[in-house]
N, C-alpha and C positions, 0 to 999 in steps of 0.2 A: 481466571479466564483462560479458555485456550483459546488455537486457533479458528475452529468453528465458530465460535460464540464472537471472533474480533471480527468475522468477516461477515456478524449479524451487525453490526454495532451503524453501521449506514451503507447506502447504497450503491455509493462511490468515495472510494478511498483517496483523499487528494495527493498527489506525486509533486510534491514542494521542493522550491531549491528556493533556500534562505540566501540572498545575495548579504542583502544588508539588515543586521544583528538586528539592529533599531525599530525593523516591520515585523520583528518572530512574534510579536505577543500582542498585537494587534491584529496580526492575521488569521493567528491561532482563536483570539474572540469574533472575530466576524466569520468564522467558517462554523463556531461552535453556536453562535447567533442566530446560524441559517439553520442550524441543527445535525450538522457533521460534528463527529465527536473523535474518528479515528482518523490521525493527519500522520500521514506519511513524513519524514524527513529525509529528505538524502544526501547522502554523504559528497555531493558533488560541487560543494565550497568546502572552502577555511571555515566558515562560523557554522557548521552543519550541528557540532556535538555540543557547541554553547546555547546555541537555540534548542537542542533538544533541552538542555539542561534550564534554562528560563522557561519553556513554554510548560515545565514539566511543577515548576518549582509558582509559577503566576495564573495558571488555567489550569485550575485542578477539573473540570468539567471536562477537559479536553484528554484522549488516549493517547498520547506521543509516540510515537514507533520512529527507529530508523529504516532507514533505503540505501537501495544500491550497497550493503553490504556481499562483499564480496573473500574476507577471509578470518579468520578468525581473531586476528588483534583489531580488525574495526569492530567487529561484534561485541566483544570484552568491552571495549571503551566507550558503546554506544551504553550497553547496557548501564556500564559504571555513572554515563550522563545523568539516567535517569529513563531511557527508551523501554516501553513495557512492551514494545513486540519488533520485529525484525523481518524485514522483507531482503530476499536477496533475486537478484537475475539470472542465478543459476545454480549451482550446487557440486562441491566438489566434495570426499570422505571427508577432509579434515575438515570442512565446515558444518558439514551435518553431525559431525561426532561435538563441536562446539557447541551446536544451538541443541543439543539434544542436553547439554550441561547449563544453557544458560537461563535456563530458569522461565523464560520469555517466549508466548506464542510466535513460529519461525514457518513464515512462507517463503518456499525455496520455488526458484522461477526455474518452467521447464517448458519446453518448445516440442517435443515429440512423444510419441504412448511409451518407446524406451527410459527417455528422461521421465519419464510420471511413474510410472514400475520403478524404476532407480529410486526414487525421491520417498514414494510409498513403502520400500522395502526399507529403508532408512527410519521411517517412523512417519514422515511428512504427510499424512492425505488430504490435508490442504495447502493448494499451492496455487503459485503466481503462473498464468500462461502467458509467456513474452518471448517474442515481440507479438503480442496478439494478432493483431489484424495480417504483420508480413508473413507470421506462420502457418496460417488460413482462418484465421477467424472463428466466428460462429458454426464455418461448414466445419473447422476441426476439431471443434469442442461438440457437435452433432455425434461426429463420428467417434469420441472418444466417448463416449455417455455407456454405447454399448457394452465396451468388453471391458469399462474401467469406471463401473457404475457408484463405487465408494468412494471416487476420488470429486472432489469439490475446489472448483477454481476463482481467483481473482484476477481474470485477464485485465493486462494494462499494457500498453501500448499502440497507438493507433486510435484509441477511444475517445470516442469527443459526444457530444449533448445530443449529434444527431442519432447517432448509433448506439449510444449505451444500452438504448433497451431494447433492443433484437437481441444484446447479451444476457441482459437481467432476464428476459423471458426463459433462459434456459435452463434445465433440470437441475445442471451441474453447476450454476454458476451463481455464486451467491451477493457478491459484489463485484465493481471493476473499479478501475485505477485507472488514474489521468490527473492533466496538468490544467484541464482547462477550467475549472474551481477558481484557480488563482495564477490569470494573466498576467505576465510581467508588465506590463504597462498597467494595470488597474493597481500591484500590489508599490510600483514606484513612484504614482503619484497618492498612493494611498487612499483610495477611493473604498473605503473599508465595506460603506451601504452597498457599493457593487457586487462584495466578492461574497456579501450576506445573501443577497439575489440570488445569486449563481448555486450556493450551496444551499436555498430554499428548494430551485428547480430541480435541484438535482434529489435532495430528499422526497420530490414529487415523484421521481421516476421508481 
């Protein structure tokens, strides 16, 4: 699989942050339930790379990727979990020289047409646009369609149920990413049929 083919895999890639260990593999089957199969993980708890490693090792249906990688010893260690793809927020040499080693489809997040030429020349032409919406949205992904026609995005951030698909409609953009799949209130009371809901509507869109 590479990157093109991860960001066929559904049409919203959910942006998780595992609080508590005990909901990784319950949440990972009610998102795989609704028919989401590529779950983000990020690295922004303590139990980020043990969930990867259960959700990887209990829901073989599920694509595990990590998040919010940011340099190349979280990436090694994500990968070593068991993460088959790697999403970062931005992109520095030493990290695109790692994820060009690690084996693992690697969306590097970029916010301007320079950071997308940077990311592209690197090997990257699919990528994360973040902070989507505060970088300009849809009007920036319009405007970058033009002179940077082989590059294909997963905007995340700012994206929510009402707006996903003013993004989905666009040339370049093949899925997006967001949190709102899996509410922290629906995933702490464990409300698992809700968040099966959410990732029904969302494979609607």
């Amino acid at each position: 699989m590479n990157a093109f083919e991860l960001l066929k895999q559904s049409p919203v890639m959910p942006v998780i942050v595992i609080k508590d260990l005990d909901t990784a593999v319950d949440l990972a089957r009610a998102l795989v339930a609704g028919g989401i199969r590529s779950l983000e993980i990020t690295l922004r708890s303590e139990t980020a790379l043990e969930a990867i490693r259960i959700i990887r090792r209990d829901v073989p249906q599920a694509l595990v990727g990590v998040g919010t990688v940011r340099n190349p010893a979280q990436l090694e260690a994500a990968v070593r979990a068991g993460a088959r793809f790697a999403v970062s927020p931005g992109l520095t040499p030493a990290l695109a020289q790692a994820a060009r080693a690690a084996g693992v489809p690697f969306l590097p997040g970029v916010a301007t047409a320079s950071e997308s030429m940077y990311a592209a020349d690197q090997g990257f032409t699919a990528q994360k646009l973040f902070p989507a919406e505060a970088a300009g949205g849809t009007r920036l992904l319009k405007a970058l369609h033009g002179p940077l026609p082989d590059i294909v995005f997963c905007p995340t951030g700012g994206i929510n149920a009402a707006n996903a698909r003013q993004y989905l409609d666009l040339p370049n953009v093949s899925c997006v990413g967001g949190s709102w799949l899996t509410p922290e209130s629906a995933v702490a009371a464990r409300q698992w049929d809700a968040i099966t809901g959410l990732a029904r509507q969302a494979c609607a869109l």
